[in-house]
PDB file as gemmi writes it, atoms N, CA and C in Angstrom:
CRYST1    1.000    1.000    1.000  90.00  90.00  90.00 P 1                      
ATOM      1  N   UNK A   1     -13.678 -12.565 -10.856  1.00  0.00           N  
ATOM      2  CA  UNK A   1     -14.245 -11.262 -10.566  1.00  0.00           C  
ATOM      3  C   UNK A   1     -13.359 -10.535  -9.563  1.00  0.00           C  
ATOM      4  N   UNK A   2     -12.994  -9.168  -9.868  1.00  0.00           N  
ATOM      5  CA  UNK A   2     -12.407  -8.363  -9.120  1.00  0.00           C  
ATOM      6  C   UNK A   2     -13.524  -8.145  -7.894  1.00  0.00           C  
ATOM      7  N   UNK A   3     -12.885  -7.590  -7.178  1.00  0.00           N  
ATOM      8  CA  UNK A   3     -14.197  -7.281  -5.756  1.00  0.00           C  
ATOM      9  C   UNK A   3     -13.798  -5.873  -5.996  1.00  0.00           C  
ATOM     10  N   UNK A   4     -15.136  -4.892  -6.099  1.00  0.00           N  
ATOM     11  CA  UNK A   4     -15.201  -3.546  -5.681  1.00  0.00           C  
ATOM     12  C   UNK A   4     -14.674  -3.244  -4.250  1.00  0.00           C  
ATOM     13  N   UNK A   5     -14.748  -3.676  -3.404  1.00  0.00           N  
ATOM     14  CA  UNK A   5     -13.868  -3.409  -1.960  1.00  0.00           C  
ATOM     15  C   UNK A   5     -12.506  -3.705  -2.151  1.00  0.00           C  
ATOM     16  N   UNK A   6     -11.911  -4.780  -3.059  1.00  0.00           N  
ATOM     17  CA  UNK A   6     -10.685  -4.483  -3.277  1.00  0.00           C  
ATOM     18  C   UNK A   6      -9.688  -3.060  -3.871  1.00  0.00           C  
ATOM     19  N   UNK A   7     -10.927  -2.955  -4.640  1.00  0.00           N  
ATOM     20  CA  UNK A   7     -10.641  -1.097  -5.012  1.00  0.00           C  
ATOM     21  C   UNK A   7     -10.665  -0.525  -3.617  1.00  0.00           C  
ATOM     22  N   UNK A   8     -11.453   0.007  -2.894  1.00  0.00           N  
ATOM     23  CA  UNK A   8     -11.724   0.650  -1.487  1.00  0.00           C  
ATOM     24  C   UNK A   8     -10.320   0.399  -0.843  1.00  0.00           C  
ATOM     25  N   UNK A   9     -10.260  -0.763  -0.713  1.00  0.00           N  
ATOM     26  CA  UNK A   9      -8.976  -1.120   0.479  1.00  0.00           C  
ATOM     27  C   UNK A   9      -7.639  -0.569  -0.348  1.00  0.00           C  
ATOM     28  N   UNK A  10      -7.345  -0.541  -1.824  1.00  0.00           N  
ATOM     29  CA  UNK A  10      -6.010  -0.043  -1.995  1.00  0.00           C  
ATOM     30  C   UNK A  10      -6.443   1.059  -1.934  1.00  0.00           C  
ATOM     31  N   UNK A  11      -7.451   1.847  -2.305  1.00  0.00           N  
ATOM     32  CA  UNK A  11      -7.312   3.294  -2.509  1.00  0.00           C  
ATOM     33  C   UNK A  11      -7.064   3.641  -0.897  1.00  0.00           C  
ATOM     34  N   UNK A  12      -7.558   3.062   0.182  1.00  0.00           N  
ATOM     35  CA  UNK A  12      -7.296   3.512   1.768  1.00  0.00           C  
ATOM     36  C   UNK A  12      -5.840   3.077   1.865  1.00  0.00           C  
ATOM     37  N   UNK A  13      -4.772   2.051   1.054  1.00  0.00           N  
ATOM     38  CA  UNK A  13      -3.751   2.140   1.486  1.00  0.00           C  
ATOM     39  C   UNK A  13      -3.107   2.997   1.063  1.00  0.00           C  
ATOM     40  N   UNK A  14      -3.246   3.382  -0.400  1.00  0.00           N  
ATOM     41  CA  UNK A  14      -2.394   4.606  -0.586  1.00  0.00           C  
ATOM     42  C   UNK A  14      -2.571   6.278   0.063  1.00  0.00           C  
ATOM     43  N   UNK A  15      -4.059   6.279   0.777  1.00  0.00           N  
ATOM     44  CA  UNK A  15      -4.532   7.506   1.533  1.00  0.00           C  
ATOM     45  C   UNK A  15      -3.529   7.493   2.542  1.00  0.00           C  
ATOM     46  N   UNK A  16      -3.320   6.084   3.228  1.00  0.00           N  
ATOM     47  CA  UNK A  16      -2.630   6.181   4.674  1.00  0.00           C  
ATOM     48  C   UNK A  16      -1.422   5.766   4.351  1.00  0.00           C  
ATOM     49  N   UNK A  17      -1.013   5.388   2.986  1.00  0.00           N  
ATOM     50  CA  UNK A  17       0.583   5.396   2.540  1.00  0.00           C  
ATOM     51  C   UNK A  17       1.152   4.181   3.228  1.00  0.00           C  
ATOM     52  N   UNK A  18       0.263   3.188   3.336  1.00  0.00           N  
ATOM     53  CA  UNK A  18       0.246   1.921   3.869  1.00  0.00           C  
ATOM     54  C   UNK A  18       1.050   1.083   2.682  1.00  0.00           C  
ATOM     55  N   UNK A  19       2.276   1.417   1.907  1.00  0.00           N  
ATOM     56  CA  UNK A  19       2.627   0.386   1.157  1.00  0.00           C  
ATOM     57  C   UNK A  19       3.033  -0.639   0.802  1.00  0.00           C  
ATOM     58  N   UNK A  20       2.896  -1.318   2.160  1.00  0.00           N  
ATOM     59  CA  UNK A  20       3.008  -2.744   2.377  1.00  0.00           C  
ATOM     60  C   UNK A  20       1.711  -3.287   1.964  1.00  0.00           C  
ATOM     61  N   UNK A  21       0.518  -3.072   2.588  1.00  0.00           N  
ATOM     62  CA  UNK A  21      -0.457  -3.521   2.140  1.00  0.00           C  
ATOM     63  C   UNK A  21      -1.170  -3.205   0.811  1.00  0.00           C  
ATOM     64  N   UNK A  22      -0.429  -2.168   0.315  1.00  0.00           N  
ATOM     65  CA  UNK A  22      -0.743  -1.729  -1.232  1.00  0.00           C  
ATOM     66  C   UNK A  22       0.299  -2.440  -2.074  1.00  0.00           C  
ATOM     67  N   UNK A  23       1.234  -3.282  -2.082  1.00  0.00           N  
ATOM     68  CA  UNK A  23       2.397  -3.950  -3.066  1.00  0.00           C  
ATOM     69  C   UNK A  23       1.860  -5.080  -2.495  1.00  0.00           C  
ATOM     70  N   UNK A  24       1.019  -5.679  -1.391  1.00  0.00           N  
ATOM     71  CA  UNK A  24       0.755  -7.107  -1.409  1.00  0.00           C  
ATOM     72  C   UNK A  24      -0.714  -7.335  -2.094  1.00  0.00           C  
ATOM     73  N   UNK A  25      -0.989  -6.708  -1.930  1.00  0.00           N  
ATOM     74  CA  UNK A  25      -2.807  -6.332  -3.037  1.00  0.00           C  
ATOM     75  C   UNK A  25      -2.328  -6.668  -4.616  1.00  0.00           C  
ATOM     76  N   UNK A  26      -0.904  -5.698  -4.783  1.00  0.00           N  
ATOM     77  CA  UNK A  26      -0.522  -5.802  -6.314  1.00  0.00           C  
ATOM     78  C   UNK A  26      -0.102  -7.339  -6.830  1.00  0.00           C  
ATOM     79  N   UNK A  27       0.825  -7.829  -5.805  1.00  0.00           N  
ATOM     80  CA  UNK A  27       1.132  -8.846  -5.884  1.00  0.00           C  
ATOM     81  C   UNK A  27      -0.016 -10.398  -5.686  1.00  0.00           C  
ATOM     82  N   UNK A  28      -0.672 -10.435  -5.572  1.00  0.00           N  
ATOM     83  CA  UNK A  28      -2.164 -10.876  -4.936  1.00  0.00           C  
ATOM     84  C   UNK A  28      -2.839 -11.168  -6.145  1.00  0.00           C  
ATOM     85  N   UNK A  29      -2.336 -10.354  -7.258  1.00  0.00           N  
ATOM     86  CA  UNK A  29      -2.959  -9.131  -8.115  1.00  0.00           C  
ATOM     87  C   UNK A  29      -4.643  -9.411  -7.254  1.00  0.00           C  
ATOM     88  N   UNK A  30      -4.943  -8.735  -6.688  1.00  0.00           N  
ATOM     89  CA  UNK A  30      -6.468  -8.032  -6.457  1.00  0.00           C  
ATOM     90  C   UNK A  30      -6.282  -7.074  -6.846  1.00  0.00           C  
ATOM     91  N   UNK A  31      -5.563  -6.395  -7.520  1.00  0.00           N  
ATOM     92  CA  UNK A  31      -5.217  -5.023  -7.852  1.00  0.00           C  
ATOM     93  C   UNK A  31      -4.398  -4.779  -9.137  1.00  0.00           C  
ATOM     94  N   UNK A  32      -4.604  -4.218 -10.205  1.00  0.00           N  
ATOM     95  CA  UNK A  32      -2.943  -3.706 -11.057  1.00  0.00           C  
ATOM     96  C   UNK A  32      -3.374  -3.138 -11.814  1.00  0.00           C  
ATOM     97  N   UNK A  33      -2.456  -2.492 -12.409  1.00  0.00           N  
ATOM     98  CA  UNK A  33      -2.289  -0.924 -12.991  1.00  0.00           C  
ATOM     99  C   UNK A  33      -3.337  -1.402 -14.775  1.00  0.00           C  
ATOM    100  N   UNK A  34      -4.014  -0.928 -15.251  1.00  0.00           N  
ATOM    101  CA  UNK A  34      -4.555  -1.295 -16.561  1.00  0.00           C  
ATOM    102  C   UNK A  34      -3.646  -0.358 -17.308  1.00  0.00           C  
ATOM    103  N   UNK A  35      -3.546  -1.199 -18.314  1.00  0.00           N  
ATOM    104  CA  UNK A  35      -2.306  -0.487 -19.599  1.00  0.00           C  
ATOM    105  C   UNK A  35      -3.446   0.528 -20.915  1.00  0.00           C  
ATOM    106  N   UNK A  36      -2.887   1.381 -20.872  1.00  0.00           N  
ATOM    107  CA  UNK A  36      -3.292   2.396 -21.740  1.00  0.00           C  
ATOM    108  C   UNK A  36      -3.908   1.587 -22.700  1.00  0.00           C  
ATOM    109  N   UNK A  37      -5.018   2.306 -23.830  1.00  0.00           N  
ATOM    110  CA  UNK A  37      -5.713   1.713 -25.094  1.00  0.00           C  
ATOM    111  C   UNK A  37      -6.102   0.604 -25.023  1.00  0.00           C  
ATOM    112  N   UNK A  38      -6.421  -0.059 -23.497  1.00  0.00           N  
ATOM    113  CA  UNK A  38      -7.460  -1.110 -23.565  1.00  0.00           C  
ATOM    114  C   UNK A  38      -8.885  -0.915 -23.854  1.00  0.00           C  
ATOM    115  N   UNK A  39      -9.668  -1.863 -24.297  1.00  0.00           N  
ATOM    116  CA  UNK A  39     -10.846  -1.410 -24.271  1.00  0.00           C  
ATOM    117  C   UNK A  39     -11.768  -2.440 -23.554  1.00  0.00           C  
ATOM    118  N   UNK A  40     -12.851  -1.526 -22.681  1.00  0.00           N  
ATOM    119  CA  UNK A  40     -13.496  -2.458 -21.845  1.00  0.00           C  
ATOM    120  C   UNK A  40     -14.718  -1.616 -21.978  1.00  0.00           C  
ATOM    121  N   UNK A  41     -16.367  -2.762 -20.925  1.00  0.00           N  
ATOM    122  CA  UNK A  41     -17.473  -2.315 -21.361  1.00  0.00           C  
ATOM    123  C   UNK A  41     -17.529  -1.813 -20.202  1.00  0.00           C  
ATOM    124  N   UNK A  42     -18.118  -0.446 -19.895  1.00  0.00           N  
ATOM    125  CA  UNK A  42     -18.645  -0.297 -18.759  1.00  0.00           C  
ATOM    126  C   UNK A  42     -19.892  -0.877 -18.721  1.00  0.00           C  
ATOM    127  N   UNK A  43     -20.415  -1.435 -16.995  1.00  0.00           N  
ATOM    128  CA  UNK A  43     -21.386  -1.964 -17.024  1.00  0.00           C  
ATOM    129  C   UNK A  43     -21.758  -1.174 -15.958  1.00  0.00           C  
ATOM    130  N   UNK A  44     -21.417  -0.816 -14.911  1.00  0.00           N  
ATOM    131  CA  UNK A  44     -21.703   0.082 -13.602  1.00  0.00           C  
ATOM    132  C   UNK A  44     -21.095   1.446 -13.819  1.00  0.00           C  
ATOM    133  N   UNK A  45     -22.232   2.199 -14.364  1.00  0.00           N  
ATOM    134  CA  UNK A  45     -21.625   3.963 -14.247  1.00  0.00           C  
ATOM    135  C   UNK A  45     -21.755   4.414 -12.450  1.00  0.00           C  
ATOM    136  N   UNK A  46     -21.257   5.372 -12.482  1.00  0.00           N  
ATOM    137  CA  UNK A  46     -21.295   5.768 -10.801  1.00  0.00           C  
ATOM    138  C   UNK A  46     -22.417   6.603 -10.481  1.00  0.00           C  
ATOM    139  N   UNK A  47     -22.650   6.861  -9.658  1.00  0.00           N  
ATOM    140  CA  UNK A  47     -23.812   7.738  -8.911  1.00  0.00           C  
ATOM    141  C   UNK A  47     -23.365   8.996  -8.532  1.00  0.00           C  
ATOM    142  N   UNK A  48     -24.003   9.939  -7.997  1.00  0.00           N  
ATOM    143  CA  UNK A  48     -23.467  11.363  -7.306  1.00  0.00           C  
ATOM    144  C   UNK A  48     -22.411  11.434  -6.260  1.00  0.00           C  
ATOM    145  N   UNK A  49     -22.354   9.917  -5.403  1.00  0.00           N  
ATOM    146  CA  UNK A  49     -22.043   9.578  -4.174  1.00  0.00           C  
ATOM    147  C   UNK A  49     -20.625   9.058  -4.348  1.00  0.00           C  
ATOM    148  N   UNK A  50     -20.675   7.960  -5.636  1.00  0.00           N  
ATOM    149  CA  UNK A  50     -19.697   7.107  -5.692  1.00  0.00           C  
ATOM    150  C   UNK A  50     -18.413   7.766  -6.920  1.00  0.00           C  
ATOM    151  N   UNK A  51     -16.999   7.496  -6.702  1.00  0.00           N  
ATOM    152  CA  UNK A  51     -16.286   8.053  -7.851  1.00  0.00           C  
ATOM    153  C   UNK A  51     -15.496   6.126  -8.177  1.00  0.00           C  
ATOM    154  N   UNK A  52     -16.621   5.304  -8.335  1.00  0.00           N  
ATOM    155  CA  UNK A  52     -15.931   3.862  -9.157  1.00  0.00           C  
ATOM    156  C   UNK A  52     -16.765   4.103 -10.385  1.00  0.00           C  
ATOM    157  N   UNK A  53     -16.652   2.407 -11.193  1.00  0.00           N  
ATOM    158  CA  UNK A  53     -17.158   2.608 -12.014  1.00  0.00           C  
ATOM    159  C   UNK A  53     -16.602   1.283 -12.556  1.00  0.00           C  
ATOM    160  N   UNK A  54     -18.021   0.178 -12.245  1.00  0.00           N  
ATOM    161  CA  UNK A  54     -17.650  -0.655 -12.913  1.00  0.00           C  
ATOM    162  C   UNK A  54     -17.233  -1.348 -14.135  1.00  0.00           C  
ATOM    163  N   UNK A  55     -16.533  -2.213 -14.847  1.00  0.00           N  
ATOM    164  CA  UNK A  55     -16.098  -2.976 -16.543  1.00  0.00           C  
ATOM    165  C   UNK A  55     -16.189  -4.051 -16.345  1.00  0.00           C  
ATOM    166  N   UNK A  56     -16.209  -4.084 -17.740  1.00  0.00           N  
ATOM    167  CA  UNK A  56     -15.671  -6.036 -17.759  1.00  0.00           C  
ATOM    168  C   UNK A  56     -14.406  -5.943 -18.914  1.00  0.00           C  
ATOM    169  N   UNK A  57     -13.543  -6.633 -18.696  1.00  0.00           N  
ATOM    170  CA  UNK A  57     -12.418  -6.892 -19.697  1.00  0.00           C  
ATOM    171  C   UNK A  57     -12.223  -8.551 -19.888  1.00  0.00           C  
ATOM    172  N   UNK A  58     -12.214  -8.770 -20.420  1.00  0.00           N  
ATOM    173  CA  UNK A  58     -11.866 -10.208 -20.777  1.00  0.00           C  
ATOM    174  C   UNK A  58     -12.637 -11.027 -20.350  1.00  0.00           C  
ATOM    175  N   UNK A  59     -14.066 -10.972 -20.146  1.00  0.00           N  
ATOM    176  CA  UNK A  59     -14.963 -11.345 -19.516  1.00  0.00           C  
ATOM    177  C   UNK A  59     -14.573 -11.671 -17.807  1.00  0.00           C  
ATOM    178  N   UNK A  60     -14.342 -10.701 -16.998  1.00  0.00           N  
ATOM    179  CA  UNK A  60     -14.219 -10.573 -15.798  1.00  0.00           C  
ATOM    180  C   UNK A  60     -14.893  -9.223 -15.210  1.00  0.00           C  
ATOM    181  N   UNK A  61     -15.308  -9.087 -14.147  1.00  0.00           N  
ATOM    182  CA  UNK A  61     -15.537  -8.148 -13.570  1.00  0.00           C  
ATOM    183  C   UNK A  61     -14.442  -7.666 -12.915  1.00  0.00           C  
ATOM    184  N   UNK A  62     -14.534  -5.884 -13.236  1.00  0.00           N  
ATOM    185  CA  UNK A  62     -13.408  -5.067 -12.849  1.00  0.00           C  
ATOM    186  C   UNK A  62     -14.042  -4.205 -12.159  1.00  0.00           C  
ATOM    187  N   UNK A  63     -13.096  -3.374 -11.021  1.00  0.00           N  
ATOM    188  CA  UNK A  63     -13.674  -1.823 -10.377  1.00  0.00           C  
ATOM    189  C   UNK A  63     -12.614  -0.874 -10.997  1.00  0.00           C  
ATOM    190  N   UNK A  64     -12.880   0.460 -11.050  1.00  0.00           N  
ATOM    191  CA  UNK A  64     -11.965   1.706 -11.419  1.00  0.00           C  
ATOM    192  C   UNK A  64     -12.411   2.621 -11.263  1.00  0.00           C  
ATOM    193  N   UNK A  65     -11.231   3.581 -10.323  1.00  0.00           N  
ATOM    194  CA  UNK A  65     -12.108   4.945 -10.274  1.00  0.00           C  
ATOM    195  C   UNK A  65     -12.238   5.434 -11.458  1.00  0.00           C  
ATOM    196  N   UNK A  66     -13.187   6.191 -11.493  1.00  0.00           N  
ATOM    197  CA  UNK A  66     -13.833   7.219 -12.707  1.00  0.00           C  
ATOM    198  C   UNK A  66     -12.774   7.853 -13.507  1.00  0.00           C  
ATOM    199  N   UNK A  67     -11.903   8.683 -12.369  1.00  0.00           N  
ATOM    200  CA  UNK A  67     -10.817   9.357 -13.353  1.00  0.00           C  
ATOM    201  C   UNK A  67      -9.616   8.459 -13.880  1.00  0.00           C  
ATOM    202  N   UNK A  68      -9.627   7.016 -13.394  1.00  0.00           N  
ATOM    203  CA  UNK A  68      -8.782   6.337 -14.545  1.00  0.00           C  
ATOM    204  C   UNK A  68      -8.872   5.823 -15.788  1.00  0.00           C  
ATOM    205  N   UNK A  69      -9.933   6.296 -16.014  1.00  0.00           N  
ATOM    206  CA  UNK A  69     -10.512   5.471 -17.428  1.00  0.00           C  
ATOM    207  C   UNK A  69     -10.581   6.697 -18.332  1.00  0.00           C  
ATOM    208  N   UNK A  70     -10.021   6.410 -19.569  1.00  0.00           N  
ATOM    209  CA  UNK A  70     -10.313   7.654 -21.146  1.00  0.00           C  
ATOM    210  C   UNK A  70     -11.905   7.032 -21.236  1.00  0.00           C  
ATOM    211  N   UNK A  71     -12.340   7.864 -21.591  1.00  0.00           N  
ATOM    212  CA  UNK A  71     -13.700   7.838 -21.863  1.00  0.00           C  
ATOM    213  C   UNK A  71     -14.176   8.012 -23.522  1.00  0.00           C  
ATOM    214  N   UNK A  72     -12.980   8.373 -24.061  1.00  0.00           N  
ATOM    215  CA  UNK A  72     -13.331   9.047 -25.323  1.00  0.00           C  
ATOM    216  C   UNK A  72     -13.921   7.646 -26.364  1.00  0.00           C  
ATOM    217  N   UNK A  73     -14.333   8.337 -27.458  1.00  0.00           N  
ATOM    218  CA  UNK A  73     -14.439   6.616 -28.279  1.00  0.00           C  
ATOM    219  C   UNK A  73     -14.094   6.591 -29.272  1.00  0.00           C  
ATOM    220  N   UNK A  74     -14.062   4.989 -29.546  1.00  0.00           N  
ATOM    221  CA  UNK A  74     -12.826   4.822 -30.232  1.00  0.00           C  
ATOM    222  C   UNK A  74     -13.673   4.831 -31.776  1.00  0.00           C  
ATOM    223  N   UNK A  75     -12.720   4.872 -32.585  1.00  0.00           N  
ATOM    224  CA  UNK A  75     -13.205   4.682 -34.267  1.00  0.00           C  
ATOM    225  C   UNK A  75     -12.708   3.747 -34.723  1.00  0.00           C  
TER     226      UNK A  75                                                      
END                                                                             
């Protein structure tokens, strides 16, 4: 399982451009880039408050902000 605070903490390293602690997250992988035309379930939509949004891919729990994910569906 990914940890939703692992999302939090890179998104605060790249706010404060901390990229030491954002390439050791990657490397860690607690963190990495998802490759285009995957498909995953959302299981946690977000609230008014929050811009994550939980998945599962490969039977794991994932976090992602909202605007990284296509939303469209597939045929």
């Amino acid at each position: 399982m990914l940890k939703k605070k692992w999302l939090e903490d890179i998104y605060n390293f790249k706010e404060a451009k901390d990229m030491d602690d954002f390439h050791s997250y990657l490397r860690s992988k607690r963190c990495f880039y998802i490759k285009a035309g995957i498909n995953v379930s959302i299981n946690k939509f977000p609230d008014q408050f929050d811009n994550t949004v939980g998945f599962v891919y490969d039977n794991t729990q994932m976090w992602s902000v909202v605007n990284a994910l296509d939303y469209g569906v597939q045929h």
